[in-house]
Gaussian input, Z-matrix of N, CA and C with variables (Angstrom, degrees):
# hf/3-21g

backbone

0 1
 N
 C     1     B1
 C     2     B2     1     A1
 N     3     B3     2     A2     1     D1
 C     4     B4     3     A3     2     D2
 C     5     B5     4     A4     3     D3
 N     6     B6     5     A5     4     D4
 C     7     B7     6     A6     5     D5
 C     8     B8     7     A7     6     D6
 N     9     B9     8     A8     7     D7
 C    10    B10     9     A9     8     D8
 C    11    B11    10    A10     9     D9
 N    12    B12    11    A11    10    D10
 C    13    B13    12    A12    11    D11
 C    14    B14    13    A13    12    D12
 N    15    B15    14    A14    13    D13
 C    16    B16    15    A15    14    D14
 C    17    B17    16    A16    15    D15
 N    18    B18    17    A17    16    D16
 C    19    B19    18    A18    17    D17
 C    20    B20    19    A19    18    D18
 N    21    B21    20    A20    19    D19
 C    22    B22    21    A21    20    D20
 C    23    B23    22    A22    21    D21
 N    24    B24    23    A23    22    D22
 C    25    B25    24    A24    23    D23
 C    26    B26    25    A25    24    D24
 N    27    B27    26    A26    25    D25
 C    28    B28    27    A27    26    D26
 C    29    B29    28    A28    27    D27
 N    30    B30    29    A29    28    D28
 C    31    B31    30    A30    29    D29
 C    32    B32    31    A31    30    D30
 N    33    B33    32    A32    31    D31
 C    34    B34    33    A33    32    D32
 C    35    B35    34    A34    33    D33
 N    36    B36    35    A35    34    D34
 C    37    B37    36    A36    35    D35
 C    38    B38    37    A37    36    D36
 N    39    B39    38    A38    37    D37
 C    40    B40    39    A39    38    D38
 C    41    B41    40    A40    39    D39
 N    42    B42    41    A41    40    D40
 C    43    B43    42    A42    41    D41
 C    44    B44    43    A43    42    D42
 N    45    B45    44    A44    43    D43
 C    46    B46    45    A45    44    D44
 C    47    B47    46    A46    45    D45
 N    48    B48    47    A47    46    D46
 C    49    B49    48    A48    47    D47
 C    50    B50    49    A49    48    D48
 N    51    B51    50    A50    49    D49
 C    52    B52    51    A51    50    D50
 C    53    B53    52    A52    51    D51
 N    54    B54    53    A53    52    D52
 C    55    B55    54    A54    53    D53
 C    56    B56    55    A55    54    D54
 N    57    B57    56    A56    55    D55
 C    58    B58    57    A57    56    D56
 C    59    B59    58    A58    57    D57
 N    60    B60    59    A59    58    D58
 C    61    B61    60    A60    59    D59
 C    62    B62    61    A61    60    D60
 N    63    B63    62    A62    61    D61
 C    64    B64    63    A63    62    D62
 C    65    B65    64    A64    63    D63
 N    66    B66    65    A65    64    D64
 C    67    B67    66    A66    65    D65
 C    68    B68    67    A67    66    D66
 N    69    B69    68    A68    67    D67
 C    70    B70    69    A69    68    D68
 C    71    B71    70    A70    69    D69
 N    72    B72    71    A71    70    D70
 C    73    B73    72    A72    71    D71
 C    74    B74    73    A73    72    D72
 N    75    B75    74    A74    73    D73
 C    76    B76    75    A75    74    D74
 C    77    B77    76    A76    75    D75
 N    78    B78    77    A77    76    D76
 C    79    B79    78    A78    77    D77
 C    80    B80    79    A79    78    D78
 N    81    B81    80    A80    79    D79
 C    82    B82    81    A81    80    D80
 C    83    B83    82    A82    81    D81
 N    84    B84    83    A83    82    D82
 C    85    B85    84    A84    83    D83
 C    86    B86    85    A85    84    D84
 N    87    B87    86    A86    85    D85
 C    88    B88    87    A87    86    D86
 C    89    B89    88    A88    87    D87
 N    90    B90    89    A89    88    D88
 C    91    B91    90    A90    89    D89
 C    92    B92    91    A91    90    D90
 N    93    B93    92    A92    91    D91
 C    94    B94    93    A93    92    D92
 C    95    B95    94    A94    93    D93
 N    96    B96    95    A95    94    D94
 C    97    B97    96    A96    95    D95
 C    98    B98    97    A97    96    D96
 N    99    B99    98    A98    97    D97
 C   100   B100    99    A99    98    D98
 C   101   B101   100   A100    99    D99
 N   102   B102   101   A101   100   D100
 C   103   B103   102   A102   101   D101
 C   104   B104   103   A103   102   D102
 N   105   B105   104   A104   103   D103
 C   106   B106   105   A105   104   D104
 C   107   B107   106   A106   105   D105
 N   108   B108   107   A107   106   D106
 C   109   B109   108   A108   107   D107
 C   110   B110   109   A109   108   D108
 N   111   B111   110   A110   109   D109
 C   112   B112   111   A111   110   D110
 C   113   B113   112   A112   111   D111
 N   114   B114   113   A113   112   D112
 C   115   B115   114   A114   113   D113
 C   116   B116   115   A115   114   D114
 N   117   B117   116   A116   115   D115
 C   118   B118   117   A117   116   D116
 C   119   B119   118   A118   117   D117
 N   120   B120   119   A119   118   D118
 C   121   B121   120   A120   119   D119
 C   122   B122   121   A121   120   D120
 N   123   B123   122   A122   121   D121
 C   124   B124   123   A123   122   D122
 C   125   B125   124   A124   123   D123
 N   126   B126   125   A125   124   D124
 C   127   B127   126   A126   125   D125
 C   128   B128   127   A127   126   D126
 N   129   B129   128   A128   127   D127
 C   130   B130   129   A129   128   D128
 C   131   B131   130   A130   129   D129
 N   132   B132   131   A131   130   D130
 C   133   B133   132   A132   131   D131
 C   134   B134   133   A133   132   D132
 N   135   B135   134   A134   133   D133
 C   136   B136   135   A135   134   D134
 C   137   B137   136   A136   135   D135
 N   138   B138   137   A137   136   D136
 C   139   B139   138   A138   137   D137
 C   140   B140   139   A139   138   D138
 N   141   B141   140   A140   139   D139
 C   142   B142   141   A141   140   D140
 C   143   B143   142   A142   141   D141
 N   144   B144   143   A143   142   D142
 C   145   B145   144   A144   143   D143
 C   146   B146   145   A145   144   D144
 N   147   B147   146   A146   145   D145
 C   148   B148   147   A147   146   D146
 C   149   B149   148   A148   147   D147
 N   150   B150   149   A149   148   D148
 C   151   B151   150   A150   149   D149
 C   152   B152   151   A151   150   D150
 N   153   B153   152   A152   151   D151
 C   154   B154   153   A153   152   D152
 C   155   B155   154   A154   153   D153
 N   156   B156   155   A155   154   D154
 C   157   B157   156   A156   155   D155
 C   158   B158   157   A157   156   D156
 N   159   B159   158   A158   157   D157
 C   160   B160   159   A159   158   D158
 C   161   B161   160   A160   159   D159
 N   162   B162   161   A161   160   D160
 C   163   B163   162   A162   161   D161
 C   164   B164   163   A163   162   D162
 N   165   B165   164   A164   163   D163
 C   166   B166   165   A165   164   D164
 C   167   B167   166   A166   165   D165
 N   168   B168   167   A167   166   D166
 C   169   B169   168   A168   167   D167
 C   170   B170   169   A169   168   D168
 N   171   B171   170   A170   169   D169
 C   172   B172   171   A171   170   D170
 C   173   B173   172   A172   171   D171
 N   174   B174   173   A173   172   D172
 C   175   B175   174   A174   173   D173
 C   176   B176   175   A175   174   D174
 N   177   B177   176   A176   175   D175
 C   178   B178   177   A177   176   D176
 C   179   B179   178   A178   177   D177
 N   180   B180   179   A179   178   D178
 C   181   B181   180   A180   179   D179
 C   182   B182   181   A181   180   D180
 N   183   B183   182   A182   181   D181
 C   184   B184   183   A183   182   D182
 C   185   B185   184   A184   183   D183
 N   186   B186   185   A185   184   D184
 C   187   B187   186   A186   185   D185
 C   188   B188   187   A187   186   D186
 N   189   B189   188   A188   187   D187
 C   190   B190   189   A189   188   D188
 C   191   B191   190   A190   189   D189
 N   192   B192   191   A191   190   D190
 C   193   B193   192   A192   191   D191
 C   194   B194   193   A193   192   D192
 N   195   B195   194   A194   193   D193
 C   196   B196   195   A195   194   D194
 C   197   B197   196   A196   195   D195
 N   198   B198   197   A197   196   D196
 C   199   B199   198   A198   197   D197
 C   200   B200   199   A199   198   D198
 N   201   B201   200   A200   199   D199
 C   202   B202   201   A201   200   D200
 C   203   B203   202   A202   201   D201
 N   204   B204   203   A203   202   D202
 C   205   B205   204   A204   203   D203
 C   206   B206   205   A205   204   D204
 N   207   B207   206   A206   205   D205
 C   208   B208   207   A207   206   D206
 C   209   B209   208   A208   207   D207
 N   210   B210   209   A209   208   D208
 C   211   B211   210   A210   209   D209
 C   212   B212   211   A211   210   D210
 N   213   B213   212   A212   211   D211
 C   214   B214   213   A213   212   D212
 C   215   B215   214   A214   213   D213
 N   216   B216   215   A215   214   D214
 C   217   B217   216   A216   215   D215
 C   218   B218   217   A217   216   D216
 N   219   B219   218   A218   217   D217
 C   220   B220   219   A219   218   D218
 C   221   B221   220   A220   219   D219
 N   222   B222   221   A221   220   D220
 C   223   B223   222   A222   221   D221
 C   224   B224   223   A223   222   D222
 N   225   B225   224   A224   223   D223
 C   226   B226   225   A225   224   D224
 C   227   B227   226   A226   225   D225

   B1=1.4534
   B2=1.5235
   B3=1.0902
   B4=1.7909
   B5=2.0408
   B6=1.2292
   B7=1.3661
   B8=1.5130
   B9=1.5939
   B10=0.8747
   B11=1.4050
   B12=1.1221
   B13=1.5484
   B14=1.4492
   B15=1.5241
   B16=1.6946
   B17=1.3403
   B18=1.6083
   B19=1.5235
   B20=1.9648
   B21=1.2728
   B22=1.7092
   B23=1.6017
   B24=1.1095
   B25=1.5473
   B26=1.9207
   B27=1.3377
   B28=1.8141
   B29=1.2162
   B30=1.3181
   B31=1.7897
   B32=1.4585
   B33=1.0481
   B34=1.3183
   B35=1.7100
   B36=1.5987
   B37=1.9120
   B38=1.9696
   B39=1.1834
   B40=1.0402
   B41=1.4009
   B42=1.5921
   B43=1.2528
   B44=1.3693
   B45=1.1380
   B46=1.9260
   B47=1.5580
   B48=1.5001
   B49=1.3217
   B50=1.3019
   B51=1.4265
   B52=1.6119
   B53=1.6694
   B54=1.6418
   B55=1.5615
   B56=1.6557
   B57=1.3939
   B58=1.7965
   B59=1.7873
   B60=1.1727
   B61=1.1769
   B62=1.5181
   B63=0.9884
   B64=1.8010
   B65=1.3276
   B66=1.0531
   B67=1.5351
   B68=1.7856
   B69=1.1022
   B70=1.6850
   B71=1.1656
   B72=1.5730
   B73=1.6227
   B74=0.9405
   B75=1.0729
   B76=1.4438
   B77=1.4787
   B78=1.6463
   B79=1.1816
   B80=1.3945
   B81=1.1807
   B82=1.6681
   B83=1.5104
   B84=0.8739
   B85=1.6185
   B86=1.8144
   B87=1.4709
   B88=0.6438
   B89=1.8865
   B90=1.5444
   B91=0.9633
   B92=1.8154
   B93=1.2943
   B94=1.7028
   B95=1.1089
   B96=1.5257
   B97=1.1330
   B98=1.2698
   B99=1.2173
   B100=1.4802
   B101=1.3212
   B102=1.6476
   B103=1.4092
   B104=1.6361
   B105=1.2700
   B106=1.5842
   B107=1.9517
   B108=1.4044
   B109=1.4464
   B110=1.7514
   B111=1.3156
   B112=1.7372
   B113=1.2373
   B114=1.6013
   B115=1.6352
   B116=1.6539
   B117=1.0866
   B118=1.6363
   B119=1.8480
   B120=1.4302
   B121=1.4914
   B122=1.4578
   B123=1.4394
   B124=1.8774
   B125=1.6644
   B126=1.5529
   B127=1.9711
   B128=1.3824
   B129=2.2595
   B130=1.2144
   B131=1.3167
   B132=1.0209
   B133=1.1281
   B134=1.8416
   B135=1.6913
   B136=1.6602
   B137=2.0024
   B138=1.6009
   B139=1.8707
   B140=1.9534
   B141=1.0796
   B142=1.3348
   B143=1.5327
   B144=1.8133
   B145=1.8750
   B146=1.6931
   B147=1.0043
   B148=1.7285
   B149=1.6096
   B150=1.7154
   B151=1.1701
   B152=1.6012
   B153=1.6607
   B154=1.1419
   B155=1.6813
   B156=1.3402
   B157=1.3959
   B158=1.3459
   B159=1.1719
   B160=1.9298
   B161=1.5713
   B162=1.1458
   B163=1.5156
   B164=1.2883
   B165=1.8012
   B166=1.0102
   B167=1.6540
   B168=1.3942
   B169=1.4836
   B170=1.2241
   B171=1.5831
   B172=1.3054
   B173=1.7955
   B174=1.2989
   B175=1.8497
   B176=2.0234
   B177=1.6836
   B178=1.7195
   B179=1.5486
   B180=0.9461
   B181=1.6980
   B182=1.6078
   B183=1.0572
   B184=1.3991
   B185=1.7947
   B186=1.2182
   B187=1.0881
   B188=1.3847
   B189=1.1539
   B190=2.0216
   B191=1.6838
   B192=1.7144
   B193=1.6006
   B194=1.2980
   B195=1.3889
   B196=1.4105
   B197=1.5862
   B198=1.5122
   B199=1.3518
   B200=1.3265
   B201=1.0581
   B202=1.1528
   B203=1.6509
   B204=1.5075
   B205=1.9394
   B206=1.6985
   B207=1.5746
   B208=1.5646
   B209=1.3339
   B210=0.7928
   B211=1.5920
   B212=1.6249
   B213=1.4771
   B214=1.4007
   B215=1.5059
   B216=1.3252
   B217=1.4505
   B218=1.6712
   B219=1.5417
   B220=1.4878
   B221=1.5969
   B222=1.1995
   B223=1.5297
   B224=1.7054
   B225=1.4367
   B226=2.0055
   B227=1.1970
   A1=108.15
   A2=110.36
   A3=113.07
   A4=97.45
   A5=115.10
   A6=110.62
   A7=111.33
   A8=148.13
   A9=126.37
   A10=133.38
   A11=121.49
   A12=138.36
   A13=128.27
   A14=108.92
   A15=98.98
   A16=102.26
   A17=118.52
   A18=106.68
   A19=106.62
   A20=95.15
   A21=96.17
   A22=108.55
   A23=108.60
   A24=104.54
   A25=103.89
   A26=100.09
   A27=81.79
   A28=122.63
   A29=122.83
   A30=140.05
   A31=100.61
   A32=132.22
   A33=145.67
   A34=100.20
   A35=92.51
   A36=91.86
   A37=94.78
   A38=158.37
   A39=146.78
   A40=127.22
   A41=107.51
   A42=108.94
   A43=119.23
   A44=106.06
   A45=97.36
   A46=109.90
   A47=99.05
   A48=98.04
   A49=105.05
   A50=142.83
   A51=157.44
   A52=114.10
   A53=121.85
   A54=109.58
   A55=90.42
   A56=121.14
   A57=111.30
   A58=114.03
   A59=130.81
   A60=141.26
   A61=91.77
   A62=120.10
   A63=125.46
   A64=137.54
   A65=131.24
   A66=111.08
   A67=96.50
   A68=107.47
   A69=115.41
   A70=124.05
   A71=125.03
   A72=118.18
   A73=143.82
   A74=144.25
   A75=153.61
   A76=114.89
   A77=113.47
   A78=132.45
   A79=105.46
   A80=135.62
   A81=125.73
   A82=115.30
   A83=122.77
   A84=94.98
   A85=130.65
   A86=117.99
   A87=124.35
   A88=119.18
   A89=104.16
   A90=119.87
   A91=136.16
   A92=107.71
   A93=123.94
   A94=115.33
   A95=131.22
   A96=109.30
   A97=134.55
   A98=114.80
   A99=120.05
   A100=128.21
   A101=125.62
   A102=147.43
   A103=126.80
   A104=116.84
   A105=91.10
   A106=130.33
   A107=88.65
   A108=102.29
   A109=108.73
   A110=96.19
   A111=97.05
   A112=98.25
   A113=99.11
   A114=129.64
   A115=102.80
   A116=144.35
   A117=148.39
   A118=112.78
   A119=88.55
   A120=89.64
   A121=98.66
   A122=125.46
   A123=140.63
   A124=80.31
   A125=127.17
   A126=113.25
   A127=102.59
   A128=100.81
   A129=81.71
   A130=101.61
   A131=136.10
   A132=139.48
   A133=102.08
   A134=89.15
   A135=100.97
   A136=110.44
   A137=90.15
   A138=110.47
   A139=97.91
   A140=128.37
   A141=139.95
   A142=111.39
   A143=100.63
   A144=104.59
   A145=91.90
   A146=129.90
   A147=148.29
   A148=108.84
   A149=124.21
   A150=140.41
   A151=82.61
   A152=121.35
   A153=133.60
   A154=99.07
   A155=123.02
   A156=155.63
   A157=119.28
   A158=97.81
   A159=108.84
   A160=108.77
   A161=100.85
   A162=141.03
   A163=132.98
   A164=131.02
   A165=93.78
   A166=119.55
   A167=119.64
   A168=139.90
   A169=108.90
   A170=119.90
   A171=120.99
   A172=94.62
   A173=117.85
   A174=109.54
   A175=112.68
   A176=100.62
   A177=98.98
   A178=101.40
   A179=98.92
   A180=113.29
   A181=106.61
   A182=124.98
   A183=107.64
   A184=92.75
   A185=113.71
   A186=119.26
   A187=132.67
   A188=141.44
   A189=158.10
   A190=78.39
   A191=109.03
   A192=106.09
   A193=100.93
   A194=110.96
   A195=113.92
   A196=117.92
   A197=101.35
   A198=105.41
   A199=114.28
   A200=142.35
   A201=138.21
   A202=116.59
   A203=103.99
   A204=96.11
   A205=90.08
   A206=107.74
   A207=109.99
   A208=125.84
   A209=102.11
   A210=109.30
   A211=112.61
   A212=142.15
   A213=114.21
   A214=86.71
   A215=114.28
   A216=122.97
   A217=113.24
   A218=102.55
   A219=124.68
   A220=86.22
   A221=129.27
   A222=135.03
   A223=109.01
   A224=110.67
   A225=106.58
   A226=91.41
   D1=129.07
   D2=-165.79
   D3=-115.51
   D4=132.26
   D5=177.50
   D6=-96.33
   D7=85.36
   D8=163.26
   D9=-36.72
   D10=142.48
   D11=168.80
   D12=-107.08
   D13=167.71
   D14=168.62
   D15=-87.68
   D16=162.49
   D17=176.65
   D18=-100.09
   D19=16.57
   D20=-175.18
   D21=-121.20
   D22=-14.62
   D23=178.75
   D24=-141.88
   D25=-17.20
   D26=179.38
   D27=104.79
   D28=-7.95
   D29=-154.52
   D30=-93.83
   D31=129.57
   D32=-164.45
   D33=-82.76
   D34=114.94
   D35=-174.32
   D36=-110.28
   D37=-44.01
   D38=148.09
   D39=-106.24
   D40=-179.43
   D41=157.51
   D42=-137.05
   D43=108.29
   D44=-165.67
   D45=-126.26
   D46=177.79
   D47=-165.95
   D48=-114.68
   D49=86.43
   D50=116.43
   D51=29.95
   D52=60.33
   D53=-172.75
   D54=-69.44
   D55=156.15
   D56=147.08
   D57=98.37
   D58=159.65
   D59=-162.08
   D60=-98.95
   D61=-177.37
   D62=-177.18
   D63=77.74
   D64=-172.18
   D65=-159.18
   D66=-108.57
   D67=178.44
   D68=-170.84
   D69=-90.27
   D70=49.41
   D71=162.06
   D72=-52.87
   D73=-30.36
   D74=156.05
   D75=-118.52
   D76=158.25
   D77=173.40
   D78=-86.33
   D79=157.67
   D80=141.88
   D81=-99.06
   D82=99.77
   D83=-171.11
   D84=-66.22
   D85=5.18
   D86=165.02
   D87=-59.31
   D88=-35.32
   D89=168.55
   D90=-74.27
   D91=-4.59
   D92=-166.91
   D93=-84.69
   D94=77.98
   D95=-175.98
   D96=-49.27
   D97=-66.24
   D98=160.04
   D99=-103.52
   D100=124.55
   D101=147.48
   D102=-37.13
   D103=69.27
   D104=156.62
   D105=-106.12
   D106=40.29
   D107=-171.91
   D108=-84.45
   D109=160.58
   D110=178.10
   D111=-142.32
   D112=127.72
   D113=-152.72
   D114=-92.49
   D115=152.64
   D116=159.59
   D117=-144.12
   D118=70.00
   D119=-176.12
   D120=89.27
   D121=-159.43
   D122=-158.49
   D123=-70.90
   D124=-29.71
   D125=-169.44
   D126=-64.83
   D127=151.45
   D128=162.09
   D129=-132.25
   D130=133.27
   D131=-136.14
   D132=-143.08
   D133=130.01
   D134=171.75
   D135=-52.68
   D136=129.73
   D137=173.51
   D138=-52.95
   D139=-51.75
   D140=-150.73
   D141=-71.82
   D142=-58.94
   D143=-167.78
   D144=-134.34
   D145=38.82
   D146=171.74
   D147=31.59
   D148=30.57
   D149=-149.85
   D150=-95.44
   D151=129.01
   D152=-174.20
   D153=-83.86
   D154=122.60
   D155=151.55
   D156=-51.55
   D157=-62.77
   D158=-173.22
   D159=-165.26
   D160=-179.13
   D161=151.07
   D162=-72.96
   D163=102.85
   D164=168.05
   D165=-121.68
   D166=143.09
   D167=-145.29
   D168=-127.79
   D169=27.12
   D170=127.13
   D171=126.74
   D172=-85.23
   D173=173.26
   D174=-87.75
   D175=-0.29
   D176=178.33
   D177=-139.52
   D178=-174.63
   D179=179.87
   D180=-126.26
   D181=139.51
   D182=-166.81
   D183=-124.69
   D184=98.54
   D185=-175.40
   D186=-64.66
   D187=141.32
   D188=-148.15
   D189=-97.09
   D190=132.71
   D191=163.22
   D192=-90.91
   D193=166.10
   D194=179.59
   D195=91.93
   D196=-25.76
   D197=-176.65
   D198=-92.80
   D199=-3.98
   D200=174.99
   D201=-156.69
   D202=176.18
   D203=-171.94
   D204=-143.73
   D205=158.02
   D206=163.52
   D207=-125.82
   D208=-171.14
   D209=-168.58
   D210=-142.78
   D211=115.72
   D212=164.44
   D213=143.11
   D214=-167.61
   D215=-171.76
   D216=-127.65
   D217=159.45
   D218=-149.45
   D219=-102.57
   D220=133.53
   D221=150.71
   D222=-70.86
   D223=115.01
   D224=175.48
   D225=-74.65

């Protein structure tokens, strides 16, 4: 379970679950357990400092690099 973050303030924007080796482009959201993101239209944007995260494009989120960091472990 990997906790995304913002990469500008630190504020916990998901919690999802990481199937696979590789780096983190997209969300699935089927997979997210928990939401603390705040949406403005398809943006998804940190609750805290409104710093845009990703994209979202309908069953994933296609996440901005740079914008955020994680923490937690990868399922192989």
């Amino acid at each position: 379970m990997l906790t995304i973050k913002c990469a500008k303030c630190g504020t916990k924007i998901f919690k999802y679950l990481k199937i696979g080796k590789g780096e983190l482009h997209i969300c699935i959201k089927s997979r997210i357990s928990k939401d603390f993101s705040a949406r403005d239209g398809t943006f998804v944007k940190c609750p805290k400092c409104g710093n845009i995260i990703g994209i979202d494009k309908g069953t994933f989120i296609k996440l901005k690099k740079g914008a955020f960091t994680y923490s937690g472990t990868k399922i192989p």
